[in-house]
Each structure stands twice: as structure tokens, then as C-alpha cells.
C-alpha positions as CSV (number, residue, x, y, z in Angstrom):
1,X,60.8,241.0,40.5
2,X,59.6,244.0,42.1
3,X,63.1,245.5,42.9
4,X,64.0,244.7,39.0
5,X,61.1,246.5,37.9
6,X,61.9,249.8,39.9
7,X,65.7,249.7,38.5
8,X,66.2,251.8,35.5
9,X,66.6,249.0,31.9
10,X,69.8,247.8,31.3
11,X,71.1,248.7,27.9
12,X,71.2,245.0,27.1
13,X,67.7,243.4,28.7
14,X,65.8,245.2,26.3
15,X,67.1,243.0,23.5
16,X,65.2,240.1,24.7
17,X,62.4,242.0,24.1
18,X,62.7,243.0,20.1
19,X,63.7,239.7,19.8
20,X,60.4,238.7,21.2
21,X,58.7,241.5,19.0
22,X,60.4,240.6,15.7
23,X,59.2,237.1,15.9
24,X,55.2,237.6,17.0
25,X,55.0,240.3,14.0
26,X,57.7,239.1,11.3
27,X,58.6,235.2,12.1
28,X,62.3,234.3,12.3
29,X,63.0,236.2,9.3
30,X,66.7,236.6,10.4
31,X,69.0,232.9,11.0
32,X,68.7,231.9,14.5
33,X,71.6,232.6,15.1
34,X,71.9,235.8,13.6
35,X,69.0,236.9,17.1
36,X,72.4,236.9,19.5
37,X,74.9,239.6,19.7
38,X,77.7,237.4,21.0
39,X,78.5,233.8,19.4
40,X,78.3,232.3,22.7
41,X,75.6,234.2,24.3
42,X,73.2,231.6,22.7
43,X,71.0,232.0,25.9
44,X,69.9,235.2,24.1
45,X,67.8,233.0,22.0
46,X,66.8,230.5,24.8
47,X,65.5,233.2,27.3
48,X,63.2,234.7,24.0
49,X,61.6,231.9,23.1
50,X,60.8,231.0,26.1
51,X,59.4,234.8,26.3
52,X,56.9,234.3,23.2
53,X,54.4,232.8,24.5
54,X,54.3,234.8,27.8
55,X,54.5,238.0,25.5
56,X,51.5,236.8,23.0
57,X,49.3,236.7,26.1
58,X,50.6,239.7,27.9
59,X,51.9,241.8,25.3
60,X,55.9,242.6,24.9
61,X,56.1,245.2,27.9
62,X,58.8,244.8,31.5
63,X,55.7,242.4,32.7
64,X,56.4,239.7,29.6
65,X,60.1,240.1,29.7
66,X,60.6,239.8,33.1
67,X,58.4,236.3,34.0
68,X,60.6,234.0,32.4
69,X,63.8,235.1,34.6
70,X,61.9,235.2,37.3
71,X,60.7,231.8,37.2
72,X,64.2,231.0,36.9
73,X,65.4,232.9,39.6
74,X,63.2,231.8,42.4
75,X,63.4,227.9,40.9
76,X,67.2,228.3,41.9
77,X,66.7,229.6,44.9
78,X,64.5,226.3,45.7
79,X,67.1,223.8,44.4
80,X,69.9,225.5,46.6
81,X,67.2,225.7,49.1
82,X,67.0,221.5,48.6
83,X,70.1,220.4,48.8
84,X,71.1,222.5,52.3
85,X,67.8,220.5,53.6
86,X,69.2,216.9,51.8
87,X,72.5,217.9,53.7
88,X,71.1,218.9,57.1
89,X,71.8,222.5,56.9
90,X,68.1,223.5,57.0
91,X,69.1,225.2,60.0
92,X,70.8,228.1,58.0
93,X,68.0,228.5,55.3
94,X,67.2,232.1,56.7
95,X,70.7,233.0,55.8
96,X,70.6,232.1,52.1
97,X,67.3,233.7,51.4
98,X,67.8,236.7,53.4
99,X,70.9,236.9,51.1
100,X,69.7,235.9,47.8
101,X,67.2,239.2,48.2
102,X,69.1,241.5,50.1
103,X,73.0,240.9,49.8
104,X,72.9,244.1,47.2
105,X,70.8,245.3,44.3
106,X,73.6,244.5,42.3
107,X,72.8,240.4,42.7
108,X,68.7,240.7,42.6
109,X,69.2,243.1,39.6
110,X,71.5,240.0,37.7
111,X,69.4,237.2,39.0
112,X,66.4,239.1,37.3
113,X,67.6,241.3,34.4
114,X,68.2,239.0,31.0
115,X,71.4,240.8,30.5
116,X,73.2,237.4,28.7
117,X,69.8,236.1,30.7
118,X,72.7,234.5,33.1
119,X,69.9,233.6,35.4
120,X,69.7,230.6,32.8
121,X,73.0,229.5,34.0
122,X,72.8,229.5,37.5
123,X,69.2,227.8,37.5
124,X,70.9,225.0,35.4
125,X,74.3,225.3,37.7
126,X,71.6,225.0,40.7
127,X,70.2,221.9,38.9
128,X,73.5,220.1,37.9
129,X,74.6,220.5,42.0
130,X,71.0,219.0,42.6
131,X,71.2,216.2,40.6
132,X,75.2,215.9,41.2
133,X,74.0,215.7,45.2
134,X,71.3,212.5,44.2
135,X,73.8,210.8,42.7
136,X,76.4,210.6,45.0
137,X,74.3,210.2,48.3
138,X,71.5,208.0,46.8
139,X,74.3,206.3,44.1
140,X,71.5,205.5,41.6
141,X,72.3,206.3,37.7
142,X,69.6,208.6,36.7
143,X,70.6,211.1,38.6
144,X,74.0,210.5,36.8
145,X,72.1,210.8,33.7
146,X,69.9,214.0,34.9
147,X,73.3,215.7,35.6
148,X,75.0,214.5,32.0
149,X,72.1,215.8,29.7
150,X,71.8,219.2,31.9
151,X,75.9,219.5,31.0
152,X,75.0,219.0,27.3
153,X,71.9,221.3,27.5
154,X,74.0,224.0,29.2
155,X,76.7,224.2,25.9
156,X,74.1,225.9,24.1
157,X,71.3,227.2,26.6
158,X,73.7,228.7,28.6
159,X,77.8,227.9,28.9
160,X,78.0,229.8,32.4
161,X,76.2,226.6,33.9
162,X,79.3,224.4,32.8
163,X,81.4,226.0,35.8
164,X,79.2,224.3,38.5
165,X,79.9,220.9,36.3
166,X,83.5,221.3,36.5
167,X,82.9,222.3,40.3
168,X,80.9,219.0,41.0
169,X,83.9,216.8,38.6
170,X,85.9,218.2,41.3
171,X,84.7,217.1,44.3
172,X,83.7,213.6,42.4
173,X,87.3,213.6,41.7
174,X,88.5,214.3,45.5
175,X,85.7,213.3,48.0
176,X,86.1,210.4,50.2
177,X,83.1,209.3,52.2
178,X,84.1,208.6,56.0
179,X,82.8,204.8,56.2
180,X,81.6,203.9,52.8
181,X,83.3,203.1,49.5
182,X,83.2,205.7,47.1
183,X,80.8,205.5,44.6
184,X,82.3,204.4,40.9
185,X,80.7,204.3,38.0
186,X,80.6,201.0,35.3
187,X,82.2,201.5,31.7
188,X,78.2,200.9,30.5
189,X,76.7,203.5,33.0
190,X,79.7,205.5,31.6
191,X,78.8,205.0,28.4
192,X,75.5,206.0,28.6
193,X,75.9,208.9,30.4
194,X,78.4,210.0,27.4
195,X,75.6,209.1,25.1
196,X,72.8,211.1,27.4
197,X,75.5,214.1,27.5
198,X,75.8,214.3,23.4
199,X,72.3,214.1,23.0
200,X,71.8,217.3,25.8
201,X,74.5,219.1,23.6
202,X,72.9,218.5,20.2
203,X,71.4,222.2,19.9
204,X,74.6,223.3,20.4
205,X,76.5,221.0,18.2
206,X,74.0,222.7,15.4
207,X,74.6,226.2,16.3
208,X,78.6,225.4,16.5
209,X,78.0,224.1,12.6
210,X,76.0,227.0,11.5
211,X,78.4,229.5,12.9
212,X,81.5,227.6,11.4
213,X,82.6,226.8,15.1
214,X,82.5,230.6,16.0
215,X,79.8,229.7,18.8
216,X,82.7,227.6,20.7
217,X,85.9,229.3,19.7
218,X,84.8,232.9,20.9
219,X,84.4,232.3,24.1
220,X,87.8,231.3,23.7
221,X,89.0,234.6,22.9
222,X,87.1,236.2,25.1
223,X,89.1,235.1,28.1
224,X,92.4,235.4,26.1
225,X,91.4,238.6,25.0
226,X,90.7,239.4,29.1
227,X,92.9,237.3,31.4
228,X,96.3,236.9,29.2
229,X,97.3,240.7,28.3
230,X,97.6,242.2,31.7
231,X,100.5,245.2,31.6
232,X,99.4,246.4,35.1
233,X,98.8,243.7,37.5
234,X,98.5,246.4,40.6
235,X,95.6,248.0,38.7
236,X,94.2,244.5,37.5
237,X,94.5,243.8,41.6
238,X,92.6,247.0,42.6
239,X,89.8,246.6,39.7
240,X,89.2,243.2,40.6
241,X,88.8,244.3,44.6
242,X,86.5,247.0,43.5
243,X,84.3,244.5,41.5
244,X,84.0,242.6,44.1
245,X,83.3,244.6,46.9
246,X,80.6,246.5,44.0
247,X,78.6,243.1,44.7
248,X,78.1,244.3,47.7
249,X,77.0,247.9,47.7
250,X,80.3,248.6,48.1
251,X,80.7,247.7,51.4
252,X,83.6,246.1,53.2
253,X,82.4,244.8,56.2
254,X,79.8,242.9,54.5
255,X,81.4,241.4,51.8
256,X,84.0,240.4,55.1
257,X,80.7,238.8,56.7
258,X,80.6,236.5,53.9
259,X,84.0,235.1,53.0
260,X,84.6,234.4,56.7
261,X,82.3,231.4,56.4
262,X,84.4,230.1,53.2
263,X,87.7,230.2,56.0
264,X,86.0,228.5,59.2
265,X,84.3,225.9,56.8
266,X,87.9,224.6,55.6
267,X,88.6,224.4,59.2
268,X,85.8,222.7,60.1
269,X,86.3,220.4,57.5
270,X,89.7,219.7,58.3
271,X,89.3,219.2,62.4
272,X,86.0,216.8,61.9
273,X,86.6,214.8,58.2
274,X,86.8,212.1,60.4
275,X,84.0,212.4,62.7
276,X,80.6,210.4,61.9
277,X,78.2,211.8,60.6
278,X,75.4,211.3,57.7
279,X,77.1,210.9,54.5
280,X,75.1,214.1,53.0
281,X,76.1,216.2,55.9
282,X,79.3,215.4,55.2
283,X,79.5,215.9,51.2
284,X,77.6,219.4,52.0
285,X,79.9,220.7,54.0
286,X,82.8,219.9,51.6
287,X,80.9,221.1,48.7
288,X,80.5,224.3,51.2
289,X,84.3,224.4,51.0
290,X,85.5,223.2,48.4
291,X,83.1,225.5,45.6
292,X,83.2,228.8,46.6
293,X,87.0,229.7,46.4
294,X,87.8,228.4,42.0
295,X,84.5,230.1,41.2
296,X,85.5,233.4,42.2
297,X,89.0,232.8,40.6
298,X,86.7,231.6,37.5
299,X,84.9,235.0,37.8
300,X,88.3,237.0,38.3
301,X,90.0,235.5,35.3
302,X,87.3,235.3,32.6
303,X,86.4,239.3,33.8
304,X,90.0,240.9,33.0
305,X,89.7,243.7,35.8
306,X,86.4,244.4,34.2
307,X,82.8,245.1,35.2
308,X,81.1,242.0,35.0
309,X,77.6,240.1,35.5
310,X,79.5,236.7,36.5
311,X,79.3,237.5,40.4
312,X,75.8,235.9,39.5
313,X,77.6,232.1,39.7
314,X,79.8,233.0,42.6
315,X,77.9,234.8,45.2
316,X,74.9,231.7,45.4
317,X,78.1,229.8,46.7
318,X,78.6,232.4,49.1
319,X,75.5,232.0,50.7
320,X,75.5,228.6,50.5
321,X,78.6,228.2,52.6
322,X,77.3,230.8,54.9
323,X,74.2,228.8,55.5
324,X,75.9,225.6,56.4
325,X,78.1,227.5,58.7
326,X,75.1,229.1,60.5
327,X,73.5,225.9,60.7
328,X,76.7,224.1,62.1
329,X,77.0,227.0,64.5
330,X,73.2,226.4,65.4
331,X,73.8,222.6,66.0
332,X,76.2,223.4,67.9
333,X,74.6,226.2,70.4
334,X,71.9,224.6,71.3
335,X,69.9,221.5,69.5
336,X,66.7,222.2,71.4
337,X,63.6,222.4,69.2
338,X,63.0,225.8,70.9
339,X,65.9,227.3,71.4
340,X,67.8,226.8,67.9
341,X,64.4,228.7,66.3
342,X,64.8,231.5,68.9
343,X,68.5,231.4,67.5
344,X,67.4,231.7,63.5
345,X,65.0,234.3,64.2
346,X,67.9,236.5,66.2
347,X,70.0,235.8,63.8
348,X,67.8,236.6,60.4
349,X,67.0,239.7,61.9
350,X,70.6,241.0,62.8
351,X,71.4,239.9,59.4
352,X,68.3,242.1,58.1
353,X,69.3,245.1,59.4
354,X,72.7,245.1,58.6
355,X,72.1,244.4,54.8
356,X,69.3,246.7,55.1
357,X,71.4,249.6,56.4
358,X,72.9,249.9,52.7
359,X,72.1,252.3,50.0
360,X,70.4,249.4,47.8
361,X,67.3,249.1,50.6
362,X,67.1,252.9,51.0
363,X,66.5,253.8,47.4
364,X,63.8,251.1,46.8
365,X,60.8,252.7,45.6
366,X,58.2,251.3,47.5
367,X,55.3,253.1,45.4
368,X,53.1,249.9,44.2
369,X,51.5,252.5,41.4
370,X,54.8,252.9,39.9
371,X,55.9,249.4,39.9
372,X,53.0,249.0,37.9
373,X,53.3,252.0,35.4
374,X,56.9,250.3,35.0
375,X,55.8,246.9,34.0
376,X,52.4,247.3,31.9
377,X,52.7,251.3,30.6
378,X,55.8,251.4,29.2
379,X,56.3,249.0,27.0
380,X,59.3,250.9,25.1
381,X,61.3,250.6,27.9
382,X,61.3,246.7,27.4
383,X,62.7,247.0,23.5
384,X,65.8,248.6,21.8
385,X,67.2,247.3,18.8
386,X,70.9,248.4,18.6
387,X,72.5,245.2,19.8
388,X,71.0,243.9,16.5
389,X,73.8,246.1,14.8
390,X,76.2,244.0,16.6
391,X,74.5,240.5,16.0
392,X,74.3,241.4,12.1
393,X,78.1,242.7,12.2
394,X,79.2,239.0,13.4
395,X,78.1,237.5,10.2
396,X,78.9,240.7,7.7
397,X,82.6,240.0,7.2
398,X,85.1,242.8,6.3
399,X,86.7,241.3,2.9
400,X,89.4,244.7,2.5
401,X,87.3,246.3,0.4
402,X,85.6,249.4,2.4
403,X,82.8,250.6,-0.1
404,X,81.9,247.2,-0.6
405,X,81.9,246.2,3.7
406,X,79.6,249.8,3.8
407,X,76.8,248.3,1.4
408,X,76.9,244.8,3.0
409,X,76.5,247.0,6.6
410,X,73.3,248.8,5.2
411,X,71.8,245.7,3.1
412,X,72.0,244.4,6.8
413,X,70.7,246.8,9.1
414,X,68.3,247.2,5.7
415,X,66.7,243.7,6.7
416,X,64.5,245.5,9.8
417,X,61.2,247.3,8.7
418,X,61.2,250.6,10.3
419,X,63.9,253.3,9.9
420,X,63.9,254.0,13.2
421,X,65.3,250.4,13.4
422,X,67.8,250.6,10.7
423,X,69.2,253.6,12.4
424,X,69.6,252.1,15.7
425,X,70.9,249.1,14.1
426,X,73.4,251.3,12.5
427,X,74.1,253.0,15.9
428,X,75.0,249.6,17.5
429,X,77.1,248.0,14.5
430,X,80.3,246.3,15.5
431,X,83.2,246.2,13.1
432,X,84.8,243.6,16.2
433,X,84.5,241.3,13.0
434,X,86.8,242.9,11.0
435,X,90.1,242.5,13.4
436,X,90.9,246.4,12.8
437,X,91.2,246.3,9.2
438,X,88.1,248.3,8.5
439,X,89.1,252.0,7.8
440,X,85.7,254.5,7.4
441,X,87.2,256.1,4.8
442,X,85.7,259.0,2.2
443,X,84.8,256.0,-0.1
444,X,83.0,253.9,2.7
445,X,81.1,257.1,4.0
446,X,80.1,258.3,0.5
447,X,78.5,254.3,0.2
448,X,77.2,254.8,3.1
449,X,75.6,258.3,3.1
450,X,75.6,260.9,5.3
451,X,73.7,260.3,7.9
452,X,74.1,256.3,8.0
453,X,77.8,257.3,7.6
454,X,77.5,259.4,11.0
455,X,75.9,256.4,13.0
456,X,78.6,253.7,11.6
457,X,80.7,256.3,13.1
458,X,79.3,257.3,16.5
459,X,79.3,253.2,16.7
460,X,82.7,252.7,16.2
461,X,83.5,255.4,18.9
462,X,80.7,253.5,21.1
463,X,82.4,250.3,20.9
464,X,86.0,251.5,20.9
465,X,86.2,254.3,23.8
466,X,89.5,256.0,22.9
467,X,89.6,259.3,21.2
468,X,92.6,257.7,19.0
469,X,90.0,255.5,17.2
470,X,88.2,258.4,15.8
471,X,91.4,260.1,14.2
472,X,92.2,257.6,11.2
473,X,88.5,257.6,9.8
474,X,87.6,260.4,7.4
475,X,88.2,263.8,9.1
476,X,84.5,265.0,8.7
477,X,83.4,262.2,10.8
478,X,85.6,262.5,13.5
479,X,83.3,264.6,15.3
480,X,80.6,262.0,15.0
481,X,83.3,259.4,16.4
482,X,83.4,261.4,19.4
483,X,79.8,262.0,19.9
484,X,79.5,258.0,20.0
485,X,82.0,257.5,22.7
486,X,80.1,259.9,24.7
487,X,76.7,259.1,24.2
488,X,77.0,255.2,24.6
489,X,78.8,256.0,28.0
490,X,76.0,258.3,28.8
491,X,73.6,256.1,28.0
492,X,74.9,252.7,29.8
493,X,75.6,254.7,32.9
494,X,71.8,255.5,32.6
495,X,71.5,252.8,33.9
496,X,72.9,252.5,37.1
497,X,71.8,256.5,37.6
498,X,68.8,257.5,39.9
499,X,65.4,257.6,37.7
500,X,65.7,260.8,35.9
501,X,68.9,261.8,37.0
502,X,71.3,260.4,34.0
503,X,74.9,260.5,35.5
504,X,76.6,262.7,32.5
505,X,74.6,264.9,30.3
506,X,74.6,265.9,26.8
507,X,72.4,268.9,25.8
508,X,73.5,269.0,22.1
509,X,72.8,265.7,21.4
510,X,71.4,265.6,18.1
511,X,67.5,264.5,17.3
512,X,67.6,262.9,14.2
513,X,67.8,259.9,13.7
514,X,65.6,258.7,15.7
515,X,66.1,255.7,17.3
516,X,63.3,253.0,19.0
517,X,62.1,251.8,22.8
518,X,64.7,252.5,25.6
519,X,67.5,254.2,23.7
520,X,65.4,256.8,22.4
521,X,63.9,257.6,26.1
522,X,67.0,257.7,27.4
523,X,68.6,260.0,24.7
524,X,65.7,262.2,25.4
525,X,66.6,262.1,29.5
526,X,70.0,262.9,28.7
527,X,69.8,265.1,26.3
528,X,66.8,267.6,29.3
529,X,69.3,269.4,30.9
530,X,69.7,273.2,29.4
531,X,73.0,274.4,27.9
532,X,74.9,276.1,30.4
533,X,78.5,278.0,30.1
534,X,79.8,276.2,32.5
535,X,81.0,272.5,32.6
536,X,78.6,269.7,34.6
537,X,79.4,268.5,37.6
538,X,80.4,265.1,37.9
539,X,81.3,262.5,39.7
540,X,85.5,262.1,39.7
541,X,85.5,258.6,38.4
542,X,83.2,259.8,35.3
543,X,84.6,263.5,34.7
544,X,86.7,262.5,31.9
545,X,83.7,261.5,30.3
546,X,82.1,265.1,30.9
547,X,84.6,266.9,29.6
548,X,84.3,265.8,26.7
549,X,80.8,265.9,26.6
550,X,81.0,269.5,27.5
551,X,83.5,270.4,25.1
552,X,81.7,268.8,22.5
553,X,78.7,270.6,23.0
554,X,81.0,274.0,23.4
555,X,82.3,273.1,19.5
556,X,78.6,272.2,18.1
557,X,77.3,275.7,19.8
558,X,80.9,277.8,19.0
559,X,81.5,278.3,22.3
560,X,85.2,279.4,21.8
561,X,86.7,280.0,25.7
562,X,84.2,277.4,26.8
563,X,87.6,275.6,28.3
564,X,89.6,278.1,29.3
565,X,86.7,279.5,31.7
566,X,85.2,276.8,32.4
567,X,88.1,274.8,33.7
568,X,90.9,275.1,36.2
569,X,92.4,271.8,36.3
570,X,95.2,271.4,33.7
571,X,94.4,268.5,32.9
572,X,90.6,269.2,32.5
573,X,91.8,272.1,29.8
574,X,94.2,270.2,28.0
575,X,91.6,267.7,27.7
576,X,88.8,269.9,26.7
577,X,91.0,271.9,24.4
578,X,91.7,268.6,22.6
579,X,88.1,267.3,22.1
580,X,86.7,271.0,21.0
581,X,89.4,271.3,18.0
582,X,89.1,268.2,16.9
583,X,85.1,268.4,16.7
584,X,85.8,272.4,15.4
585,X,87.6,270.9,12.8
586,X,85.1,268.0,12.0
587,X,82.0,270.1,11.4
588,X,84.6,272.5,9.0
589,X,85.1,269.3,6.7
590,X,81.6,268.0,7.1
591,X,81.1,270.6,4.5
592,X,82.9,268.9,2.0
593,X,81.2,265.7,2.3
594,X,79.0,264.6,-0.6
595,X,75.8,263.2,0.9
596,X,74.4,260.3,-0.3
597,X,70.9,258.5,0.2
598,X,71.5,256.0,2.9
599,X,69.1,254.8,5.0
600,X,65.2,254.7,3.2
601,X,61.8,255.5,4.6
């Protein structure tokens, strides 16, 4: 918790927390399902109720917000931590834990932020292997039962738990136990189990109604939209070995350290299958081999090449293969109750130091006053309200009529009762729903007014990321377009930036609107640094993104040779030159706009 409290607020975690704010001061004025921005991220809503109560006695601050996942975090670390005891591995606890805290601050951050609050689904993945673990080495039905309702539950609370069920029907489906028949399962217990499952997945079987299926199709196309369109498989390679290695502070060796175990378990496995041993020894270890390999395929396919938080279901697997091998390794060095301890403690501690020699362990701020001023004083940073824009866009449908799609967006965002609200809700509105047909045209902005037109259309930029979507919306808003695909860039790589040292800057950025919570902070941090006639510098793998921050600035201030002196690079001029006439142009036909009232006090 503490290491989630240092970290900067993701962009997404402080969702939960106007959630939590809207319902102790306005009651769920909004559908329920209308409190998620994704149709299948209905974990959203779980993770906030749960919330309300903590934040009625605490208040809504980093504090409230952050108890529930942590509850959920360290309760899956004790029902891993149970089943490598059940299956005599408690020799290689010390290599789990060590891991769960200190692989990278990648994993803590995911297993505590309530991005997606993902943490749900690994705490019910954790319980499903539990329960799964019961029922085959105790074969008693209830913990059949346990493991069907948790299934059912996880449709709605969380669909990420549902790969750990399909990893458990696997090795159902291709276990053998050594001496013993394998356990089977009567059409009645069956039955009931079925029954058990349906009534676990009732929540979701409302939600799926509500949202005319959209809760179950999405996620659908989400992994079509992801996995099936891949032009460059070498790049789709090399962006999926960078994700991967990211989990662990980018470092080779270590993420080495912990796929070796996955190889010398299948070995294992295959040189002593037929050696006695206890029966939950024996399903361990093939769980240890058999789990770790589809859910990082899982994890490759459904994240397209793309960042992604759903290393948070694979790694655990990771560790729990490495901690059966440690303790296999420890049986087999030396089974003396002195010696093997000696072993562990050698062991933990080598392991220690070389996950502590990473960048992750080096930039924790170990000042306990700040950890506090982080979770009780600034209560902003725990709220932001611009992911309501995209939960009200999934249920505002685009009917081809672009004046008319402009009044449903601010009757919408027009539902929240601060303007500081509306606006950010405008900020983050998603026309995902509309499948491309929307078109901010003269008539949708003149609906919309001026400066609720400008935030529709610094969100559309936001969401899209290409310069090309800007240039078929009306041309005095093109320079707004561009201003969104650099700001929400700027401000998610907050994020991941030192405190107080935001990755790209943009010293133009405008002041009004104003915005609420952790955007507006962070707007404010990246808006600090003082215009300069020369371009920022930035990392390679973000400079794109500076350029046209700088040249955007350069055409707001009329900075006319800002790219031909400030740039040496071809590329960087052609670039710059590109972004600064297009904006020059922009601000020339923002004259001709007629303004309109759009968003009220």
C-alpha cells in the first residue's frame, strides 16, 4: 500500500473515487450501469461499492480508495500462499512473497491501483484455484460448489477471474492421479453445480439485460478489435517482448530468472509423473506447469502489442511455479530441519538484492510524512471525473444526425452538478459508440457552443491519437483536436513520470475550463514549465509527442521560425512545420465561429 501511495495516480484509479463521491452526496442518480466506462469493466462498480462505506468513515481521499484493493491484494497473496502449503511447497514461500512485493513496481502498482480494479480478478482467480485445489484432493462437492458460484460471481464482478476457471477446467480435463482413480463427478452433483453457477452469475445476467447484451459482446470486440488485425507481426513480436520484459523494470535477466522455473518444472514433471508421492504434491506441481504458459498467451492475445494491466493474472503464476521449484530444489538439497531454513534464508536474501538492485526499489520514497500527506491531504488526487464522459457516451447513441448527437452529449455530461464536472465530462467523451459516423461539423459545434465544442474536440483527438482525425471536423477546431491528442498523452504519461517532473510539457495549455481532482493538478504540473524558444527535450520514444506540443505552443504564441531554428532533424521540421500550420490556420477560422452558450454555471 505504501509503494501505491508514493506512485503518482493513474489516470484511471481516480474514477473509483467520484464514483464513490457521487453516490454519498447525490445517490445513484445515474443507472448502474451508466458508473462504468467500459461495458465489461463491471468491476468498476463492484470495487466502489465496496469503497462507500470505507469512504463515509474515512472521507473520499488515496486512504479510502486504496483499502478495499488492498484487502484484496494481500487476501490473494494468502490463498496462493495456501495452496503451495496444501501442496508441500511451503518450502518456497519466501520466493512468492519476496516476488509478489518486489518483482517490479509495475506488479505492486496493478495489484493495488483500481485501474479496471483487476485486483478483483485475481483475488477471485486466487480463490477459484483454492477451492478448485479442495475439490480435487479432498474430492468433496462443496468445494465443487464454492468454485462454481465464484465462476458465476466473476461474469459480472470481474470477467479477468474466468481465465484461472478455464485454467483449472484444464488440468480437471488432463490430470491423472498416480494411484488413485480420478475424481468424477455425478449427473446430480453436476446439476447442482450448474444451478450454484447460474445463481453466482445472476448480477451479471441483469447487467447483460440492461445493457441489451453489450456487457458480454464487448469484450468480444475488444479482443477482435486487438488480436485479429495484425499488419506487422515483427512489430506485434517486438511490442509484446517489451511488454513483457516492462513487468519487470525492464530487465532481462530477471524476467529470465523467472521463466526458467516454468522449463525445469515440465521436466520435472515429465521424469517423476510416476514417482509416489502425496497426491497434492503431485497436482501442485502440474498446476506449476501446466498454468503459467496459456495465461501469458491469454495476456499476449487479448493485449494486441499493447500496454496492458493483464500481466496482473500471469505473473502470480510466475511466482507460483518458481516457489514449487525452490521448494523441490530445497527437498532435494538437504531435508534437514536446519539446513533447508539456512537454505531459504540464503536464498530470500540473494533473491532480495537482485530485485532490489532495480530502478523500482531505488526511487521508493521512503519519507513516512509524505506517504501520509499522499493518503489523507490530498484528497483531489483520489477523484477525476472525465472517464464519466466515456461511460455516458456508451449509452448516448449517434443516430446520423450531428446537431441532434451534440445536444444529447451536453444533456449528458449536463446530468453532473458542477461545471467543472460537465467540462471534464466533455473532455473525456467517447464517440467509440458511434462506429466513425459522427462528423464535428459547423452544425454540431454551433449546438454545442464554443467552448463545449473545443472539449468534444480535444476529446476526440484524446481518444483517437492521429493528427488525420482532426482534419475532417470543422476547420476552426482542428487546433483544439490537436491540443487533445497532446494533452491526454501528457497527462497519462504523468503518470509513470517522477513526482513533479511530467515527461512532456505544455506551457500554452489553456486555463479555462477548469477541470476537477487529479486532472486539473496535473494540467497545472504540466502546464509549470516557462515558454522557451527552443523545443523540450525528450525522451526518443516520446519526441513525436513533443514536437507537436512545441509547435503547438509556437502557433498559439506566433512563433513563426519556431521549427526551422529549433530543429535539425528532417523529420522533426517536417513534423513541426505540419502541426504549426494546421493550428495557424485553426485559430484564423476560430474567428468565424458563432459561439453559442454551452455549458451553464
Amino acid at each position: 500500500m505504501y509503494v501505491d501511495v508514493i506512485n503518482p495516480v493513474g489516470m484511471e484509479e481516480c474514477h473509483t473515487g467520484a464514483v464513490v463521491r457521487e453516490i454519498l452526496q447525490n445517490g445513484f442518480q445515474f443507472p448502474l450501469e451508466q458508473y462504468t466506462p467500459e461495458y465489461y469493466e463491471n468491476s468498476i462498480v463492484v470495487g466502489s461499492l465496496l469503497t462507500v462505506p470505507v469512504a463515509a468513515a474515512l472521507g473520499v481521499n488515496r486512504l479510502s480508495v486504496d483499502l478495499v484493493p488492498f484487502a484484496f491484494s494481500f487476501a490473494s497473496l494468502l490463498l496462493f500462499m495456501g495452496v503451495l502449503r496444501r501442496g508441500g511447497a511451503a518450502k518456497g514461500l519466501w520466493f512468492f512473497v519476496i516476488s509478489f512485493f518486489f518483482v517490479s513496481g509495475t506488479f505492486i502498482y496493478l495489484t493495488m491501483d483500481s485501474v479496471g480494479n483487476h485486483i478483483i480478478g485475481l483475488f477471485l482467480g486466487a480463490l477459484m484455484l483454492d477451492r478448485f485445489f479442495n475439490a480435487h484432493v479432498t474430492r468433496r462437492p462443496r468445494y465443487f460448489y464454492h468454485f462454481a458460484f465464484i465462476a458465476g460471481i466473476s461474469l459480472f464482478a470481474h470477467i479477468g477471474g474466468l481465465l484461472y476457471a478455464l485454467l483449472c477446467a484444464a488440468v480437471w480435463a488432463l490430470y491423472r492421479p498416480l494411484r488413485e482413480r480420478k475424481p468424477k463427478l455425478s449427473a446430480g452433483t453436476l446439476l447442482k453445480g450448474a444451478a450454484i453457477f447460474h445463481l453466482g452469475a445472476v448480477p451479471f445476467i441483469v447487467f447483460a439485460i440492461k445493457t441489451r447484451g453489450n456487457s458480454a459482446l464487448y469484450l468480444l470486440g475488444v479482443v477482435g478489435r486487438r488480436s485479429t488485425v495484425v499488419r506487422d507481426w515483427a512489430a506485434y513480436a517486438q511490442n509484446n517482448f517489451k511488454q513483457f520484459l516492462f513487468q519487470f523494470d525492464d530487465r532481462l535477466f530477471i524476467a529470465i530468472l523467472y521463466l526458467v522455473p516454468v522449463i525445469v518444472a515440465w521436466a520435472a514433471w515429465i521424469r517423476i509423473r510416476k514417482v509416489e508421492m502425496p497426491e497434492g504434491n503431485r497436482l501442485l506441481l502440474f498446476i506449476a506447469c501446466l498454468f503459467p504458459v496459456p495465461a501469458l498467451a491469454a495476456v499476449v492475445v487479448f493485449s494486441g502489442g499493447e500496454f496492458t494491466t493483464y500481466y496482473t493474472y500471469a505473473l502470480p503464476l510466475l511466482f507460483l511455479t518458481g516457489a514449487v521449484f525452490f521448494a523441490r530444489l530445497a527437498d532435494s538439497v538437504d531435508n534437514s530441519e536446519t539446513e533447508a531454513p539456512k537454505l531459504q534464508f540464503i536464498l530470500s536474501l540473494m533473491l532480495l538484492v537482485l530485485l532490489g538492485s532495480g530502478t523500482y526499489v531505488r526511487q521508493i520514497n521512503l519519507s513516512a510524512g509524505h506517504a501520509w500527506r499522499e493518503l489523507t491531504a490530498t484528497p483531489e488526487k483520489a477523484i477525476c471525473y472525465w472517464r464519466f464522459g466515456r461511460s455516458f457516451g456508451n449509452y448516448t447513441p449517434y443516430r446520423g444526425d450531428p446537431e441532434k448527437y451534440a445536444k444529447d452529449i451536453l444533456a449528458a455530461c449536463g446530468r453532473l452538478n458542477s461545471r467543472e464536472k460537465r467540462a471534464e465530462c466533455l473532455w473525456g467523451w467517447s464517440v467509440l459508440n458511434d462506429r466513425g459516423e459522427f462528423v464535428l461539423d459547423r452544425k454540431a459545434a454551433n449546438a454545442l457552443g464554443g467552448e463545449a465544442a473545443g472539449l468534444i474536440a480535444r476529446s476526440m483527438g484524446g481518444w483517437s491519437g492521429s493528427i488525420n482525425s482532426c482534419l475532417g471536423m470543422d476547420p476552426a477546431l482542428v487546433d483544439d483536436c490537436i491540443l487533445g491528442i497532446v494533452e491526454r498523452n501528457a497527462v497519462n504519461l504523468y503518470s509513470f513520470s517522477p513526482p513533479g517532473k511530467p515527461f512532456v510539457r505544455i506551457p500554452c495549455l489553456p486555463d479555462t475550463p477548469r477541470f476537477t481532482g487529479l486532472v486539473q493538478s496535473i494540467r497545472g504540473e504540466i502546464k509549470l514549465a516557462p515558454w522557451a524558444d527552443r523545443p523540450q527535450n525528450c525522451p526518443p520514444d516520446i519526441n513525436m509527442l513533443c514536437v507537436m506540443a512545441d509547435a503547438y505552443c509556437a502557433a498559439s504564441r506566433e512563433h513563426m521560425n519556431f521549427c526551422d531554428t529549433g530543429y535539425t532533424k528532417s523529420s522533426d521540421i517536417d513534423l513541426c512545420h505540419f502541426v504549426f500550420w494546421q493550428v495557424w490556420n485553426a485559430k484564423q477560422a476560430e474567428r468565424q465561429l458563432q459561439n453559442s452558450p454551452g455549458l451553464t454555471n
